[in-house]
N, C-alpha and C positions, 0 to 999 in steps of 0.2 A: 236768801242770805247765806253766803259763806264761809265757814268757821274761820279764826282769824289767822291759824297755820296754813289752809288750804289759798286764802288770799294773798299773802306772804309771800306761796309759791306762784302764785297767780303771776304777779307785780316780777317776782324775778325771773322764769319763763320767758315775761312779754319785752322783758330789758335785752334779754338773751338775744331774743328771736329780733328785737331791734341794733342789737349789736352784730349780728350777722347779717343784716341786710334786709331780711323779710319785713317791710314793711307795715304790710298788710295785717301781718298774723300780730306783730307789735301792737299797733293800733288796736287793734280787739281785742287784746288782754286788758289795755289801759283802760278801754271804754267801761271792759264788763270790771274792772277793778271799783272805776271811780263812780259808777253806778252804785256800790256797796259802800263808796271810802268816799264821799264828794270833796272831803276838807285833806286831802293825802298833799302833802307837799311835793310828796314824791314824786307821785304819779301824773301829779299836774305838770313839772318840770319836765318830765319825762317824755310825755306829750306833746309837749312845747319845744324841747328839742327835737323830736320827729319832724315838727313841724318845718323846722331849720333845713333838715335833712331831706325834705321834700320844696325846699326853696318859699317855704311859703311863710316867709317871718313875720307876715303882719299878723297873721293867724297864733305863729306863736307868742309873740312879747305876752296878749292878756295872760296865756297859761300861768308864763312863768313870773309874771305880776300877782297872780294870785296866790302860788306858790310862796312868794315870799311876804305875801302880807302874811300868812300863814305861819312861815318860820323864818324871819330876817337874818336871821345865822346863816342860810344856807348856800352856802361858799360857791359851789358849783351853779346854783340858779344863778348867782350875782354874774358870774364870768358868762355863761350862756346867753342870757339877758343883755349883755352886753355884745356880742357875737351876733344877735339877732337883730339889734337897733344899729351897728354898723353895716350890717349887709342893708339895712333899710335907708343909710348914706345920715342916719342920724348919727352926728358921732359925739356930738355933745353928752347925749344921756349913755352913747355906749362907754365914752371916759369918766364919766362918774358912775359905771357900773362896776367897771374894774378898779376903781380906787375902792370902791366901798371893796372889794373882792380882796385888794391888797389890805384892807387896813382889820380884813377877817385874818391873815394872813402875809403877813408881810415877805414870808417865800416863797408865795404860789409864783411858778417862774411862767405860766402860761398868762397870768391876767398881765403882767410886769411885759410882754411880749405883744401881747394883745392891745395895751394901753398905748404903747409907742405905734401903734397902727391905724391905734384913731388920731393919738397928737399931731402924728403927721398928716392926715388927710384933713385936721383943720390948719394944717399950715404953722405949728407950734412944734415948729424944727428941731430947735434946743431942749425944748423938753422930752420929746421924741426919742432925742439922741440919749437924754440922762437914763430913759426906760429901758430903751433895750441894752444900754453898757448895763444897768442892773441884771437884766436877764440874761446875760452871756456870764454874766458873774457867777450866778446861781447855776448855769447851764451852757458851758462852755462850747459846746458841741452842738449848741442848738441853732442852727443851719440858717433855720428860715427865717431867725434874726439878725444874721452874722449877715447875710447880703444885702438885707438893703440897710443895714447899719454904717457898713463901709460906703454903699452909696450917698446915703445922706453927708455921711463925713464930705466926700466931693463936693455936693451940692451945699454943703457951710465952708467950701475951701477950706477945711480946717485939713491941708492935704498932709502937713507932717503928722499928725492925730492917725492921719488914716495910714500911713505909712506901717507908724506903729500898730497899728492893730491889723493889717494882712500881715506882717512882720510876724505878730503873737498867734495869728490864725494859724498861718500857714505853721507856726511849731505846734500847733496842739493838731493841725490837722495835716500831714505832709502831703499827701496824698490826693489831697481836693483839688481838682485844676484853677478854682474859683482864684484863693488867696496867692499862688504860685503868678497866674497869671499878672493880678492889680500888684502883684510886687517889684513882679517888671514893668508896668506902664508906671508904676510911681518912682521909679531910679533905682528899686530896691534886690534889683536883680539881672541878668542879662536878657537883652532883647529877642523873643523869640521871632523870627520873620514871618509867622501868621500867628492867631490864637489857635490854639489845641481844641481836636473836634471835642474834648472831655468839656475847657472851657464854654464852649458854644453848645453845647448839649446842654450843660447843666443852667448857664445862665437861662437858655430860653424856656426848658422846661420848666422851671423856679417862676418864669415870668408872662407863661402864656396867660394866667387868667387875666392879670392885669393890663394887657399886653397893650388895646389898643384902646382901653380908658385912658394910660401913663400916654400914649404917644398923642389924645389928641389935646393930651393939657399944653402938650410941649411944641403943638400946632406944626405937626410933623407934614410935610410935602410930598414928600420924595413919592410915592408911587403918581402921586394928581400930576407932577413936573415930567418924571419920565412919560407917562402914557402921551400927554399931551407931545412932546417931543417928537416921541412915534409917528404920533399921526403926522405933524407936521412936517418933518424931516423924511418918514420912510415912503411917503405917499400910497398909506394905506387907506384912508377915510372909507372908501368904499368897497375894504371887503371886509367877507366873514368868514371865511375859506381859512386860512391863514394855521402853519403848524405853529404855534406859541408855549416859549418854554418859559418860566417860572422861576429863575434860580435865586433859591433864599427865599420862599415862598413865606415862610413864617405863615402870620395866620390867615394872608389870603387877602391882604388888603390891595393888592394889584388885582387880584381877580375878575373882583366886576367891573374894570377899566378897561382889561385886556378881552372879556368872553366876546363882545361883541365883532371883533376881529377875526375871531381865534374858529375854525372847524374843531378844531382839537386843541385843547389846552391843559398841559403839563407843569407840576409845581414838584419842587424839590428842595428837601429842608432837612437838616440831619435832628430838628426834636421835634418828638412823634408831639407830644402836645401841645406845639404850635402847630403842627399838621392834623390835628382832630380839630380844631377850633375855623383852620381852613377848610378843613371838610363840610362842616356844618353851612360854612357859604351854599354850596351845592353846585358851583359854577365849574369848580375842575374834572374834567376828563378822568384822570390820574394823578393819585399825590405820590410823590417814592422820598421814601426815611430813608436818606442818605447823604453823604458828604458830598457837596456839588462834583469837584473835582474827579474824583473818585467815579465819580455815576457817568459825567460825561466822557470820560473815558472808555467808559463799558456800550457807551449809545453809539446805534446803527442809525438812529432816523436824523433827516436832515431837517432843522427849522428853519421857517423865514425870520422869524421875531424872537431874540430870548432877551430876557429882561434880569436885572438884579440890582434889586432896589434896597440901596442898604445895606449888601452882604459885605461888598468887599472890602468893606472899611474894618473886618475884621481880619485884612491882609494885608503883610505887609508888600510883600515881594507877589507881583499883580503876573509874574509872565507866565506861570503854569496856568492861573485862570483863563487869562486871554488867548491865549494857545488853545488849551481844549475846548475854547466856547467857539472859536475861530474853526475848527475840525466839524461841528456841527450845524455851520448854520449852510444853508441854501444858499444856492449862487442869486444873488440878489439880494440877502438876506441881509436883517439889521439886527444890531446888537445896542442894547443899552442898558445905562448901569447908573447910580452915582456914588460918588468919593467922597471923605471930608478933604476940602481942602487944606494944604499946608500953605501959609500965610505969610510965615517966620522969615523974613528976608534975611537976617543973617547965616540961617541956614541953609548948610550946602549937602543934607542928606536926601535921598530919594520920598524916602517918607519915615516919620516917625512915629512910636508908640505916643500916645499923649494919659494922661492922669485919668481918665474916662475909661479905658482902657479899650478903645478904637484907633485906628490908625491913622493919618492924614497925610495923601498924598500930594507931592509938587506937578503942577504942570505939563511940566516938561518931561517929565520922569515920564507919568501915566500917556503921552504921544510917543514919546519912544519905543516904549514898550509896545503899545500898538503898534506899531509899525513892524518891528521885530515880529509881531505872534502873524503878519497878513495881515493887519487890520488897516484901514484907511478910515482916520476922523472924518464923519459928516458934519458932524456939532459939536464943538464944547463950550460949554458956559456955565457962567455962575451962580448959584444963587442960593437963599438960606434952607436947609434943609430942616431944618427943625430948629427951638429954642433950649437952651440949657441955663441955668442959674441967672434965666433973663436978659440973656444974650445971642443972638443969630448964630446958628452953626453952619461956615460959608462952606460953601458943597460944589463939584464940579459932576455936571449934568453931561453925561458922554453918550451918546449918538456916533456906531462904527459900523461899516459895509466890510467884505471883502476886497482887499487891496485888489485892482485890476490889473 
């Protein structure tokens, strides 16, 4: 038995040593704590948080259930507990964990943040949206509710609402390329002719964990349509030889479409943590952290196959792409990509920014321009690339050679 100053130090030690990382050494302060203290709130929570922190949430909820039969005050187990039953995709008990957390507290600005994260993942949109304007209230500068706060605004078209709040972002934050940018896809600014590598940096790293839960709610295509394109169009079927480039690789969900082609396969993504989550595939050759453009500009190797699925709808103006993809590929080689398409028959611009904050090009625009960079159309067609607010988002599926 340990005196109860020596225990004290014990318990905050093992917090330390778990706030630095050391797992291991955490865990064993906790054990030998709770071995002396079975009924500690603390040390139960504490544990049970670990447990979070080692991904192992079923393990934790009983701690931090015990924890608070123990002490129902305890603001931090209520939020945790909460955090633990969401990663467990329960999000019913994780939003009455946080309400119980808010109504210990009615400015904890992490539960008020946390609670519009379950509301949304049970599809309780409006409410969603009332939590996190509360939490930007409280916390004006807090990022990781500011973006999918504006998102959701899209996705309730409530698009003058969202106007005004990149409007109000962008002055409390000048500097963030996030609010800058959706200020101009909402009319609220001048049109930039691509998004900014800062934009594309930060959305994707903000959005890799979620990256390819969100896209298969949205029954996303675009890598299963281009690959297939490939084969049919480049009259690859039977090999595996093949150099294959990657561009806009994100996390890698072309990968295991293309490796079976590919002798060497290369991916290219300017956020590093959409490029770790592709790693984890194990199918690429080489990933490189960089800005497509920019990289194919510096490359010496020739490909047969480069692919970018998704990228270039983050451009407006398509002829520096095509141009430097066109410098790389191999004399025979294919290129393929897809676009959202622009629809809008009264329109007579090449492509425009739209509310989404992607680009949508015309037709005609995107074959010209081909043509211009050397490219000669194999294929172009249409089709849905993914769903948005329950609606098809019409895509053109482009298939290009070397102009002969």
């Amino acid at each position: 038995m340990t005196s109860q100053s020596s225990a004290e130090q014990l318990l905050r030690e093992s917090i330390a040593r778990h706030r630095a990382g050391d797992h291991a050494a955490a865990e064993a302060g906790y054990r030998r704590y709770l071995a002396d203290h079975p009924q500690s709130a603390s040390a139960l929570h504490f544990l049970g948080l670990l447990r979070t922190h080692q991904g192992r949430n079923g393990d934790a909820i009983p701690l931090m259930v015990k924890a608070l039969e123990l002490d129902p005050q305890y603001l931090d187990a209520w939020s945790n507990l909460g955090i633990a039953y969401y990663q467990e995709h329960d999000f019913e008990r994780a939003e009455q964990c946080y309400r119980r957390a808010i109504g210990l507290n009615p400015d904890f600005v992490n539960a008020w943040a946390n609670l519009g994260m379950a509301l949304r993942a049970r599809e309780a949109n409006e409410e969603a949206a009332q939590a996190w304007k509360r939490a930007l209230e409280l916390s004006p500068r807090m990022r990781s509710v500011a973006i999918p706060f504006g998102q959701l605004l899209y996705r309730l078209n409530r698009l003058s609402e969202a106007l005004d709040f990149y409007r109000w972002w962008h002055e409390v934050e000048p500097e963030d390329p996030i609010p800058a940018h959706m200020l101009a896809a909402l009319g609220g600014g001048g049109r930039p002719e691509r998004a900014s590598d800062g934009y594309i940096r930060s959305t994707f790293d903000d959005f890799a964990d979620s990256f390819d839960r969100s896209l298969e709610q949205l029954k996303y295509r675009a890598p299963e349509l281009l690959c297939a394109a490939v084969r049919r169009s480049a009259g690859v079927a039977d090999r595996e030889d093949l150099m294959v480039l990657d561009l806009g690789c994100g996390t890698g969900l072309c990968g295991p479409l293309l490796r079976p082609l590919a002798g060497r396969l290369i991916g290219v993504d300017l956020s590093s943590k959409m490029l770790a989550k592709a790693a984890a595939r194990g199918v690429y050759d080489q990933l490189n952290c960089s800005e497509l453009t920019g990289w194919l500009a510096t490359c010496r190797d020739a490909y047969d196959i480069a692919v970018a699925a998704d990228v270039l709808c983050y451009f407006g103006e398509l002829a520096g792409a095509f141009g430097r993809v066109r410098q790389v590929l191999a004399p025979g080689g294919c290129f393929a990509c897809s676009l959202e398409a622009l629809q809008d028959e009264g329109c007579s611009d090449p492509f425009v920014l739209k509310p989404h904050g992607r680009y949508q090009h015309a037709r005609s625009y995107v074959e010209t321009t081909l043509r211009v960079a050397g490219l000669q159309v194999v294929e172009l067609s249409e089709a849905a690339l993914r769903y948005e607010r329950g609606e098809p988002v019409a895509g053109h599926l482009l298939i290009a050679a070397p102009a002969t």
